[in-house]
N, C-alpha and C positions, 0 to 999 in steps of 0.2 A: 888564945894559945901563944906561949912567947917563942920566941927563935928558937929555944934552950929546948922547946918539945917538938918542935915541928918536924914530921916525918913525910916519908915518898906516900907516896899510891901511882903505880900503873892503871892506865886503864886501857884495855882490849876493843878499838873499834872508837870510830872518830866519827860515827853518825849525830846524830842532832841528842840522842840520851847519854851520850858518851862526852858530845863536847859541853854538854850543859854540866854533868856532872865534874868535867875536870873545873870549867869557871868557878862550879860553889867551891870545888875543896881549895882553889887557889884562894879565891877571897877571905878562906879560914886558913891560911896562913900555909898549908903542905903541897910540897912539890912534887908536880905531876908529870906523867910522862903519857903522853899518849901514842901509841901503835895502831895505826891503820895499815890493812892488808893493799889499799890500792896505790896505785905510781902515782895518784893526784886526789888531794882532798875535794869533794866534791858532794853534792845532789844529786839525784837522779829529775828530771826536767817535766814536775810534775806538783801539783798545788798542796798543801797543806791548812788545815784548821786547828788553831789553837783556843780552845774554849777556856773559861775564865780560870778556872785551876792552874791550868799550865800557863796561860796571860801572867798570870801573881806571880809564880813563881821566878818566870822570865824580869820580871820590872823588879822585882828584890832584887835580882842579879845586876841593876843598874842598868838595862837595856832600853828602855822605856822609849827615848830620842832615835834610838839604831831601826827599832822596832816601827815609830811613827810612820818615820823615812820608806818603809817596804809594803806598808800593811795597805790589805784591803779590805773594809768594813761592811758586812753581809745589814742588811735594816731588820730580815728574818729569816727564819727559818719556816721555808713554802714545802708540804706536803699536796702532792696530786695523785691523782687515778690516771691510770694507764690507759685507756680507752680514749679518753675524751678532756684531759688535764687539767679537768674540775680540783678545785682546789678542796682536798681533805681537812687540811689544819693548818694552823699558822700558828708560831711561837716568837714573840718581839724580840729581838737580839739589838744591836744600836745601842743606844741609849740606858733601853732598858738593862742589859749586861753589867754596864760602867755602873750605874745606880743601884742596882739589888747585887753585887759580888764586888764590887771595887775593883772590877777590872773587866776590859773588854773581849768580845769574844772575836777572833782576825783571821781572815785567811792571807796564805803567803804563795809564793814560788817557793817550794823547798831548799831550792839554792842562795837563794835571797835568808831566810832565817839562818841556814848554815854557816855563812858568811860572816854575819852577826855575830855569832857563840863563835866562828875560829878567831876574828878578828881580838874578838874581847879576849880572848883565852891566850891570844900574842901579845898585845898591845903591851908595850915596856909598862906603861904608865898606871897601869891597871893596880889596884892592889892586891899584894901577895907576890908573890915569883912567877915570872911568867910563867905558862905552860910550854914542855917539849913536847913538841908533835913529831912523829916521826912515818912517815907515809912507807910505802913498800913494803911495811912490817908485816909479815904474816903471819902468824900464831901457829905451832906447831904441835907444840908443847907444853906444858907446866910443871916443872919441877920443884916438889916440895919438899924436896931432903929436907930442908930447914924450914918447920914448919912457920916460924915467925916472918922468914924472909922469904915468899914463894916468887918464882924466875920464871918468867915466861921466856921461853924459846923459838925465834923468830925460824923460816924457812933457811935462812941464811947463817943461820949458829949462833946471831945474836944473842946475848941473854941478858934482860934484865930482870933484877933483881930489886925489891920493893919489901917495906912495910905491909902493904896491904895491896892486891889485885883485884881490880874490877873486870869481869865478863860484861860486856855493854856492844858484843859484836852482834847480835841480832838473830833472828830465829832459827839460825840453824849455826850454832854458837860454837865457836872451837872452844872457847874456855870448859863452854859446859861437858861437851864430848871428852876435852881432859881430864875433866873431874869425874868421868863414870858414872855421870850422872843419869838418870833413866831417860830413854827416850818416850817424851811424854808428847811428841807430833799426831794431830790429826787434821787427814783434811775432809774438808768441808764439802767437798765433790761441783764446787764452783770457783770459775776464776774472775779476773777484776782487766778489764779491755781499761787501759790510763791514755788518756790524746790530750792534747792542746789543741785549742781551735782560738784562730787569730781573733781578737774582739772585735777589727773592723769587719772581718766578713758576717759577723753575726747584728751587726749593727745595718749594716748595709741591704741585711733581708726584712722586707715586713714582714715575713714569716717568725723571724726571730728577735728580732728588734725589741722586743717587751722584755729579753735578754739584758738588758744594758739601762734601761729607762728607770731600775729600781734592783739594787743589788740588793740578790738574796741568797740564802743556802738554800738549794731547791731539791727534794727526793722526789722521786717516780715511784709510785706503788705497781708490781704488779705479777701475774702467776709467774711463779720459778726466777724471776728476774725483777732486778731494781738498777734507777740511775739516778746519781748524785750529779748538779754540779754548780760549780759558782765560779766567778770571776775572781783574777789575783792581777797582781801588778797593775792597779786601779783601771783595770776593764781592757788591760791591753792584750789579757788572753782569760779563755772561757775554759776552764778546767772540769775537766771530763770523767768518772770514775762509774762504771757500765760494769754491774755484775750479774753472770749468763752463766748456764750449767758447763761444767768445764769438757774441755777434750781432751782424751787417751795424753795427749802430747803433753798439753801445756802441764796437765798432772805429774807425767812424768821427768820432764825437764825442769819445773818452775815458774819457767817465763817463755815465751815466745815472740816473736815479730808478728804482727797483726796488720793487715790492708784497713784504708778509709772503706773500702766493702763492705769488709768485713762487719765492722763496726754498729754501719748506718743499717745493717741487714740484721742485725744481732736483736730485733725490736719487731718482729712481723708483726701486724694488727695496731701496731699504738698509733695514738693519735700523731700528726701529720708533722706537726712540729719535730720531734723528737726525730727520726729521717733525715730533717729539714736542717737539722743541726747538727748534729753525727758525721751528716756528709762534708761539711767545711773542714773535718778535721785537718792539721800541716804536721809535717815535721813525724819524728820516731811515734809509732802508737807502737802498745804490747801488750800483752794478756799474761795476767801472773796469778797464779795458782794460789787459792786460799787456802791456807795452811792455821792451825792455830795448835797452842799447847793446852792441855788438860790442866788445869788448877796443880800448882803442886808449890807444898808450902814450905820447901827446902832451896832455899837460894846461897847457901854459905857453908862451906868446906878450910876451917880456921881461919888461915888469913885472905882469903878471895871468897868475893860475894860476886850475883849477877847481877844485873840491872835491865830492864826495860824489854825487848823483845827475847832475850836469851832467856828469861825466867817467867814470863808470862803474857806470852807473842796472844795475840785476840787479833778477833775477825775485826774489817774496820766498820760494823756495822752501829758502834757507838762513836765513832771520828775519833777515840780517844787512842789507838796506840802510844803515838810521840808523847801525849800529853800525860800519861802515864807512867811512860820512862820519866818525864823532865819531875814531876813527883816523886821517883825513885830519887832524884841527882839533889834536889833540897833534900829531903830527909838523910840522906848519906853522911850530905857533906854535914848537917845539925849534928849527926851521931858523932862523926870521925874527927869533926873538929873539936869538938869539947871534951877531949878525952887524951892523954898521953898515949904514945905509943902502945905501954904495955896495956892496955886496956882496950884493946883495936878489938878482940873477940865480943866481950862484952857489948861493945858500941855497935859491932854487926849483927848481933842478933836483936837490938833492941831495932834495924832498921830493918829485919825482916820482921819482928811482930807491928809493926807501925806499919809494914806493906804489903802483906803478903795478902792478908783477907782481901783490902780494900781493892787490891790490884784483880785479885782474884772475883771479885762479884762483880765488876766490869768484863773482864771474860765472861765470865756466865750469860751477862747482860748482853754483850756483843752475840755470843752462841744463839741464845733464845731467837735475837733478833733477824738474823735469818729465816728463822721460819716464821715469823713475826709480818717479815715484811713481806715475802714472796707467797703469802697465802691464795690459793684458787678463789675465783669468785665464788662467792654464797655467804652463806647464815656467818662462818666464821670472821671471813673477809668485811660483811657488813659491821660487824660489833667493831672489829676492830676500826673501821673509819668511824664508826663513831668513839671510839676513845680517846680518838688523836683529833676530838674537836674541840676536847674538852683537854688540853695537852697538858702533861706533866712529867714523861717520861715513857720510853717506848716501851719497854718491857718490867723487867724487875727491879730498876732505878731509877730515880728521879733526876731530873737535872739539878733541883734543889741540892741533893745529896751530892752528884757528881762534882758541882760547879763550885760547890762550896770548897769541896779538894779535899786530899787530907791535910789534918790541923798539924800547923805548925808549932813551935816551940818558939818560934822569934814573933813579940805580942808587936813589934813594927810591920811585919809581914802580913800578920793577919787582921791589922786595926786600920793601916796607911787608909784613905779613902783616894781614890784615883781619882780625879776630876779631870775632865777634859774639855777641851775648849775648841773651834775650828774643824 
């Protein structure tokens, strides 16, 4: 696109699908401005998985070195029984990721990736215009008098005004609420307990110690409850993700403060480890209410589209929320870049039919997943360990299908082979 076409985009919400999205459109030439509600850009102090989909898409963004520098490399992915932490299935990640998808599968510190996408998204040097971030922003509003140039209106009277608006504030979206858009929330009737646990005290237990001796992504199968967790910041914390039937509270607030108690007790009966591990938790733990939206294949209202948890918020029972939005922010930017201004409609609807399905049968997949995993023991619970001995994909997709992403239009993006070394 030349200078002579290059138009704004807004985008609403400065999380990790929102700053991914303003890098692709800066690197296609148009000038962004991003609105974040809080006084400081930021993470919440809690791990993240980037599986190969969203990997690809991050290293076309040129992140690749930024990325090296943070990442911590899972060897697999370890399913066990709850009882007795017999190992269900194993799925090879490592090596095998970088070789079959050209790109590897990471986990991060949330903070640490965030970093990343604002840094690049400031950086003078970067190509395209830098991005304007603007913190304190809180979205009130959306005025479309003019339906080509819609205004977001800040708490404070701000108004900007933009070519195009991105909603990318997250599941409980003001963009979407200004657009009268239908409330499509349901919850799940379980919430998600998130801790950090220091890596030397888990190092330090032979209880735990098999923790640290071979990083992997590791779930817990087991009735009404499951627990995820793996190391980030190369083993320097053990990241925790503990989902239990929810309480009256944390439903109705969201989120809550949670005790190390709390936690290590949220597991009666499991095998001994799991206690043993729970209880080193340090630092903030909290319990946050699972929430998701129901499939809905309306994400665009003329010139403003949504992106990523505002338009099709899923359980995290497939890891894929973030990786899903930062799918949303390539395809975007493909549509919005190659297109003149006036043609900004046309290029939004062609990025909701290139999203909407795709995003939408991972929701579903996430949904099933839940009762997937938390099955009672018996006849159903046995078939199921055995499906995941022979692994392919938990429920209704495969990783085949997920890992692969959706197809790109840029044949560099989807050909490049990743090779890694060290």
């Amino acid at each position: 696109m030349s200078a002579s076409q290059s138009y704004s985009v807004t985008i609403v919400g400065g999380g990790l699908g929102g700053l991914t999205a303003a890098l692709a459109l800066r690197q296609r030439g148009l000038r962004v401005t991003v609105l974040e509600q809080a006084a400081e850009l930021g993470e919440v102090g809690a791990g993240i998985q980037t599986a190969p989909n969203a990997s690809r898409v991050l290293m076309g963004l040129g992140l690749r070195a930024a990325l090296e520098a943070i990442r911590t490399e899972p060897l697999d992915q370890v399913r066990r029984r709850w009882q007795d932490g017999s190992v269900i299935g194993l799925t090879p990640l490592g090596e095998f990721c970088k070789r079959e998808y050209n790109a590897p599968y990471w986990h991060y510190h949330r903070a640490d990736l965030h970093k990343v996408l604002l840094d690049a998204c400031l950086d003078p040097e970067g190509a395209g215009p830098a991005v304007d971030v603007r913190t304190g922003s809180k979205v009130v509003e959306i005025d479309q008098g003019d339906p080509a140039r819609p205004t977001a209106v800040t708490a404070r009277g701000e108004r900007h005004a933009a070519d195009v608006l991105v909603g990318a504030d997250g599941i409980r979206s003001a963009v979407r609420d200004a657009l009268g858009m239908p409330d499509s929330l349901l919850f799940s009737g379980e919430m998600a307990y998130r801790a950090l646990i220091p890596g030397d005290k888990i190092a330090a237990d032979p209880a735990t110690r098999w923790l640290v001796d071979r990083y992997q992504s590791t779930i817990w199968y087991g009735p009404d409850r499951h627990l995820v967790h793996y190391m980030i910041r190369g083993g320097e914390y053990l990241n925790v993700v503990a989902i239990v039937p929810s309480t009256p509270e944390v439903e109705r607030d969201w989120t809550a403060p949670a005790t190390v108690d709390e936690l290590a007790e949220a597991f009666p009966g499991w095998d001994d480890r799991v206690p043993a591990m729970l209880a080193k938790a340090e630092g903030e733990i909290s319990a946050w209410a699972m929430y998701h939206r129901r499939r809905d294949p309306v994400w665009v209202d003329g010139h403003v589209a949504l992106l990523g948890d505002a338009c099709h918020a899923m359980l995290p029972y497939q890891a894929q929320g973030a990786s899903q939005a930062m799918e949303d922010a390539a395809v975007l930017a493909e549509e919005l870049g190659s297109v003149p201004v006036g043609n900004v409609q046309d290029a939004l609807a062609r990025y909701v039919a290139r999203r909407a399905k795709h995003a939408g049968m991972v929701q579903d997949a996430a949904w099933n997943n839940m009762t997937f995993y938390h099955l009672p023991d018996g006849p159903e619970q046995r078939e199921r360990d055995r499906k995941l001995t022979r692994f392919g994909g938990e429920s209704d997709v495969s990783y085949e299908w997920l890992w692969r992403g959706t197809p790109l239009n840029d044949p560099d993006e989807e050909t490049f082979s990743y090779q890694f070394h060290g």
